[in-house]
Structure formats: C-alpha cells, structure tokens
C-alpha positions as CSV (number, residue, x, y, z in Angstrom):
1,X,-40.1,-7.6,3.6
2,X,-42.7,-4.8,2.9
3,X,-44.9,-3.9,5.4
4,X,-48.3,-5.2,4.8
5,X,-51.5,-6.1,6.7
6,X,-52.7,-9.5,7.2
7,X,-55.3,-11.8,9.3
8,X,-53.1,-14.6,10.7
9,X,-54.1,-17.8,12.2
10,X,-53.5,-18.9,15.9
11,X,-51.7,-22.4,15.0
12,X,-50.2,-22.5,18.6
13,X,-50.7,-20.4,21.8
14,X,-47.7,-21.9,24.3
15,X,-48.4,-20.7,27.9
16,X,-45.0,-19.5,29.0
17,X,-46.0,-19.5,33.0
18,X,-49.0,-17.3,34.6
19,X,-48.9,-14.1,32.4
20,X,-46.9,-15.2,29.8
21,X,-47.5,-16.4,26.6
22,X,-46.0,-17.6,23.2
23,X,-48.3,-17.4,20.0
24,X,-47.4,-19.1,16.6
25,X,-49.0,-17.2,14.2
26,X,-49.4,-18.1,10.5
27,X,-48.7,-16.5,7.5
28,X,-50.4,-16.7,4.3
29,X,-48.2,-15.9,2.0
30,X,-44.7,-16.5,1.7
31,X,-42.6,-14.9,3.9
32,X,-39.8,-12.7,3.1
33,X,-36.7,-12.1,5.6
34,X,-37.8,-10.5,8.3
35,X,-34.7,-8.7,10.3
36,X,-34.1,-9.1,14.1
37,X,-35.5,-6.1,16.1
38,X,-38.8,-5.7,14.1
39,X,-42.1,-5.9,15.6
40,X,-45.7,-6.4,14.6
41,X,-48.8,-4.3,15.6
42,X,-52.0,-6.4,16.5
43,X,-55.7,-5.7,16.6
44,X,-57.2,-6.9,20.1
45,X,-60.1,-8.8,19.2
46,X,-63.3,-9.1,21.5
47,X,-62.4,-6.2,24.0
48,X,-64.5,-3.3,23.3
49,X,-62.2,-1.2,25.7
50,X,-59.7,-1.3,23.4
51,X,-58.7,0.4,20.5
52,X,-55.6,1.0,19.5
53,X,-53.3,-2.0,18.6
54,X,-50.7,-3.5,20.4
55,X,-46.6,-3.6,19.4
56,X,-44.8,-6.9,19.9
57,X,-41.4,-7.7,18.7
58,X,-41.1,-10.5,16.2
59,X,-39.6,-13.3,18.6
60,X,-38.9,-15.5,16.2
61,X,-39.4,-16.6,11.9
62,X,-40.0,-20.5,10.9
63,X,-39.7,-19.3,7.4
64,X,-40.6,-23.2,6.6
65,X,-43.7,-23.6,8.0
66,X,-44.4,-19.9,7.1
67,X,-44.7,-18.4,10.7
68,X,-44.0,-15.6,13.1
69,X,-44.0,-15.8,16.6
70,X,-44.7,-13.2,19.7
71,X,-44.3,-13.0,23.3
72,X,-47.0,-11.9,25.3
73,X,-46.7,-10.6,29.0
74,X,-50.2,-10.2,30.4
75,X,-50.5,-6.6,31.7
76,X,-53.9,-4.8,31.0
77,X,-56.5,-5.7,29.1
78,X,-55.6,-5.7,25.6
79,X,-52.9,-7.7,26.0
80,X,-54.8,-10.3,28.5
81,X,-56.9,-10.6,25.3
82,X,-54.3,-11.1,23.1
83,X,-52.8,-13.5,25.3
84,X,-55.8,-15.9,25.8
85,X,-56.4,-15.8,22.1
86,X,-57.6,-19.4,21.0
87,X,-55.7,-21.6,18.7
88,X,-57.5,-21.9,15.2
89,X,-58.6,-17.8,15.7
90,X,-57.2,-15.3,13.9
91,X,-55.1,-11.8,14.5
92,X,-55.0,-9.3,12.1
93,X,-51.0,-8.4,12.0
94,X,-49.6,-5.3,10.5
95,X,-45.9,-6.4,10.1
96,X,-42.9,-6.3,9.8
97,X,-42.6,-2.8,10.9
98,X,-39.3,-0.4,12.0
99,X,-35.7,-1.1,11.5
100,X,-33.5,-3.8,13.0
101,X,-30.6,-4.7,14.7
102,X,-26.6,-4.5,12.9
103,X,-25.7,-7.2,12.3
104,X,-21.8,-7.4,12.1
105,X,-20.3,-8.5,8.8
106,X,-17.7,-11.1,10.8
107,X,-17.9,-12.8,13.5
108,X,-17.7,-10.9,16.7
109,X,-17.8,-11.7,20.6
110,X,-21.1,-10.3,21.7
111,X,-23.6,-10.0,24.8
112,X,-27.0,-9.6,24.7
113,X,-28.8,-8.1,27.5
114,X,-32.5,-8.4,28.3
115,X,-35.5,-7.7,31.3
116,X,-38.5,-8.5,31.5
117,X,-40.6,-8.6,28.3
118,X,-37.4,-6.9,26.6
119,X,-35.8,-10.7,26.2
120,X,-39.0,-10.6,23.3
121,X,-36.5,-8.7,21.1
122,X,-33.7,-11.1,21.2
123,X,-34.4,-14.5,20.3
124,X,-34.6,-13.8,16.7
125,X,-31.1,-11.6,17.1
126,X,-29.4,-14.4,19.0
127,X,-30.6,-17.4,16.1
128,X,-29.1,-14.6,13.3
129,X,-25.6,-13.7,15.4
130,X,-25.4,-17.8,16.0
131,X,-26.3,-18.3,12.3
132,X,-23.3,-15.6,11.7
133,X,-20.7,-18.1,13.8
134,X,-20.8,-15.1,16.3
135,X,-19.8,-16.1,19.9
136,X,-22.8,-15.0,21.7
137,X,-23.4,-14.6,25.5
138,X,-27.2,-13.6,26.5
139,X,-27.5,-12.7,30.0
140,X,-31.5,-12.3,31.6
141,X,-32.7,-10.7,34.6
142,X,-36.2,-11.0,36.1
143,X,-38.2,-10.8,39.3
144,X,-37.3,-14.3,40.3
145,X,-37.1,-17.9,38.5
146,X,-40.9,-17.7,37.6
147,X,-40.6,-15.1,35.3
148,X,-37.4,-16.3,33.7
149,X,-38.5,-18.1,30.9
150,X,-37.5,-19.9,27.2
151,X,-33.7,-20.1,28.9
152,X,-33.9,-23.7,27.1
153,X,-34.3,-22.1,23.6
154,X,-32.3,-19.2,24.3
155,X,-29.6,-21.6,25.1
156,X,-29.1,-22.9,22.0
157,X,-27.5,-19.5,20.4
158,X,-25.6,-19.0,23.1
159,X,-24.1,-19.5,26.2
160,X,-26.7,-18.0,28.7
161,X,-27.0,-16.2,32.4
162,X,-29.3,-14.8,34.7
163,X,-30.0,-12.6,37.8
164,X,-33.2,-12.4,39.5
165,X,-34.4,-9.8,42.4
166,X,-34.9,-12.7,44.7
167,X,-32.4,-14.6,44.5
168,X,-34.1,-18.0,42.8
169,X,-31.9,-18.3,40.1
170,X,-28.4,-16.9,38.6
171,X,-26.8,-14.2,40.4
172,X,-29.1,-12.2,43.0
173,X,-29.6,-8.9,41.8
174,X,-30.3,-6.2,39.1
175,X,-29.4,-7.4,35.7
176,X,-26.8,-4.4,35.4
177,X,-25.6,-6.0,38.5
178,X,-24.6,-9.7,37.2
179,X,-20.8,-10.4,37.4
180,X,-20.5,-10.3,33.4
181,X,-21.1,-6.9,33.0
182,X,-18.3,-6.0,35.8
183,X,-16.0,-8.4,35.0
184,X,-16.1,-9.4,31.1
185,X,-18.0,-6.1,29.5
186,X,-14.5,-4.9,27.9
187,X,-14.2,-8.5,26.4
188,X,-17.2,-8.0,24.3
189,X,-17.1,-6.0,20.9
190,X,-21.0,-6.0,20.4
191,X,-23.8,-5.0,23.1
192,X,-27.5,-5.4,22.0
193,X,-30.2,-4.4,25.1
194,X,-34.1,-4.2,25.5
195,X,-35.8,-3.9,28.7
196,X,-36.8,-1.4,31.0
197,X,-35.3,1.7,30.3
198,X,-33.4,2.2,33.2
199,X,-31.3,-1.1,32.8
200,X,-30.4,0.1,29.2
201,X,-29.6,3.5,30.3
202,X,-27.1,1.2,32.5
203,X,-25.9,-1.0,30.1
204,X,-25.3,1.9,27.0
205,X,-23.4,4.3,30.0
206,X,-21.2,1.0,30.8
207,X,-20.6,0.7,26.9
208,X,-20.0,4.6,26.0
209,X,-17.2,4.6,28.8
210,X,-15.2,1.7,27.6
211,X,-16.0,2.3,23.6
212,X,-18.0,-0.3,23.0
213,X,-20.5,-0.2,20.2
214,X,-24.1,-0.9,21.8
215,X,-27.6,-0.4,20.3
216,X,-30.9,-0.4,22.4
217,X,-34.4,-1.7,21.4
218,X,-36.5,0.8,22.8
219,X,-40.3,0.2,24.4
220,X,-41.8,3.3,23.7
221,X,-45.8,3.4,23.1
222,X,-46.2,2.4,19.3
223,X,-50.2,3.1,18.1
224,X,-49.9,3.8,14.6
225,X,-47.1,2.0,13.9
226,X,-45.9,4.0,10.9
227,X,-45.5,7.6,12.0
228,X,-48.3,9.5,12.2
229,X,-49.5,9.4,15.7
230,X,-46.4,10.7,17.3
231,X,-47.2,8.8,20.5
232,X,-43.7,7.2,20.5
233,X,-41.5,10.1,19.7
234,X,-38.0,10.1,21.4
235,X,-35.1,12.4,21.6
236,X,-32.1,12.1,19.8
237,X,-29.1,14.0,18.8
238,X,-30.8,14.5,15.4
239,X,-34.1,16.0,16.8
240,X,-37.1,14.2,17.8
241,X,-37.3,10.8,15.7
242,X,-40.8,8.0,15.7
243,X,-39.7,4.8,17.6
244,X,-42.0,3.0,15.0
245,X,-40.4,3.8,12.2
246,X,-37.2,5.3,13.1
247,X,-36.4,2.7,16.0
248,X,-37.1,0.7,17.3
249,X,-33.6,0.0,17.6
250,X,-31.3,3.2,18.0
251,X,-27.0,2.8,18.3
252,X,-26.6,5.1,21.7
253,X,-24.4,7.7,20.1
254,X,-28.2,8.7,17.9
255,X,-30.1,8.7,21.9
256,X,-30.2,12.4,23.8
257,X,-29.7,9.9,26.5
258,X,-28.0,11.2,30.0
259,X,-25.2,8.9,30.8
C-alpha cells in the first residue's frame, strides 16, 4: 500500500488495563495490504506540548470493515493523549510506513518473542504466519500479569507463553529467561522479536550461535517517519541506515549489534 496521509475516525478505543489502550481506527478508502511490521505515525491532538508525531506499529488490519488498529502504552504526554482519544474523534495517520517482516514461502516452525509494548508488532505477524499454516509459538514477558494483555487474541495464531518479573503468571523471570528459549530454541527455524532492546540483543545472540534466522523490530525514535530527520538512525554493517524507512524490521546479520 503507498504511503499516504489521512484523518481517521476513532470507531473503538478498547482500554487494555490502566495505561494501555487499543484504538480501532477507520479508514476511508479502501485499504490495500498492509504487511506485518509496519507502523503508523500520528498527530497528538489537543496537547500544545507536543509536536512531533508519534510511531505505532500496525497491530492489526480488518480489511472488511476497512480498519487499522494500534496499541497504546501510556507513557508521557503525547501518548496519554493519544490514548484517551474519544470514540467518534479523529487522528490524522500517516501510514503504512517502513518495511515488514519475511514471511517464509512454506510453512515453518517459528517463535515469536515480545516485551512490553514490543508484543504491538506481532499480532498482525502471528494472524499472517497462522494464515501461512505456519506452526507458531508466541511467548510474552512483562512486569507481572497486569501488564500482560490480548493473550486471548494472541492465542488464536498460536500456541502462547509468558514470564513475568513477579512471578503472577507463566514462568517467573526475564523473557530471555522462559524455559522455551533454553530448551526448544534449536527446534525453531524462524525467530521474529520486538521489545526492549536488551531482550532482542538476547534473543538475536541465542539465534546467531545456533544459526537460526531471526529479525528484530526495532524501537528507535521515529519523527519524520520517512527519512529526513535522522532521529532514528542505527548502525549496521552497511553504514548508518533510518529505522523509518529502512527498518523498522532489520535480519541481525544487517545490525552492528555486539553479540
């Protein structure tokens, strides 16, 4: 789908738990195919204090009733804004923007690894691999079983697991800690990761040592969304490349990554 600017209307805002929130958001024309690992940039509305828009991955496409969805996490105050955005309001949406997941041509045992706000990234990656007949495992680590949310929907692309700090659901612990990873990882011929870039440093160092191909969806700043900032710039073996329009989503061999 070309990239292309839009106002789009607020025809759901789901609130996930305390800081998180769904939005539904509706498209006026006809959608194209939007591919898994592509994001959209959005204007904050009524907050003077901010100015620059905000990235969110595309969680999901209805491409029947002619929607997109993103996750909000509720961290400053753009996003608070964005999050308590009422349903009938409008957004105006620069999408689909960057480059997407591989998506393999058969189907493939493959884990997907998320944290935090990175699970965002993967719901519309796990409905594409599950379209694909892929066998797909998704495993999810947060803070505890507050923060874990949409395991329900994850649940049916795939057979799902978690870890949380404290203990209050799945397997206490880091994600890069979960049982899975230590005793399945060779199993798997796939590994797709966002999250906090420790736990994808992690999880790409676990697949470079046993061969495994694994690409990352990376978090960096995105302003512009198309290049010219440079506020999102990342090393790679190539040189210096725009997670906006280069990325988001890099394979680990292309990351100057230390691992």
């Amino acid at each position: 789908m070309r990239k292309t600017v839009q106002n789009l209307k607020v025809i759901e805002n789901l609130q996930l738990n305390d800081d998180h929130h769904l939005l539904q958001l509706e498209v006026p024309d006809q959608l194209e195919t939007i591919f898994p690992g592509q994001f959209a940039n959005l204007l904050v509305n009524h907050s003077p204090g901010v100015f620059l828009r905000r990235p969110f991955s595309i969680y999901s496409v209805d491409y029947i009733k002619n929607t997109i969805s993103v996750f909000i996490k509720e961290i400053g105050e753009g996003t608070r804004a964005l999050g308590q955005t009422p349903v009938n309001s409008y957004i105006n949406s620069m999408f689909p923007l960057g480059n997407s997941f591989t998506i393999p041509n058969e189907p493939e045992k493959i884990l997907l690894v998320g944290g935090g706000s990175g699970v965002a990234s993967l719901m519309n990656l796990a409905q594409e691999l599950n379209k694909n007949l892929n066998d797909v495992y998704i495993l999810i680590g947060a803070r505890s079983s507050a923060d874990l949310v949409e395991l329900e929907h994850f649940s049916q692309y795939g057979t799902v697991y978690t870890t949380t700090e404290d203990g209050t659901q799945g397997e206490k612990g880091y994600v890069t800690n979960h049982s899975i990873l230590r005793d399945q990882f060779g199993q798997f011929k796939r590994i797709y990761s966002c999250g906090p870039e420790p736990m994808m440093r992690a999880v790409a160092a676990k697949a470079k040592s046993q061969s495994v191909f694994c690409e990352v969806s990376l978090e960096n700043t995105m302003a512009c969304g198309f290049g010219v900032c440079l506020c999102c710039v990342t090393e790679t073996i190539e040189g210096h490349k725009c997670v906006c329009t280069d990325g988001p989503v890099f394979n680990i061999n292309q990351l100057k990554w230390q691992i």
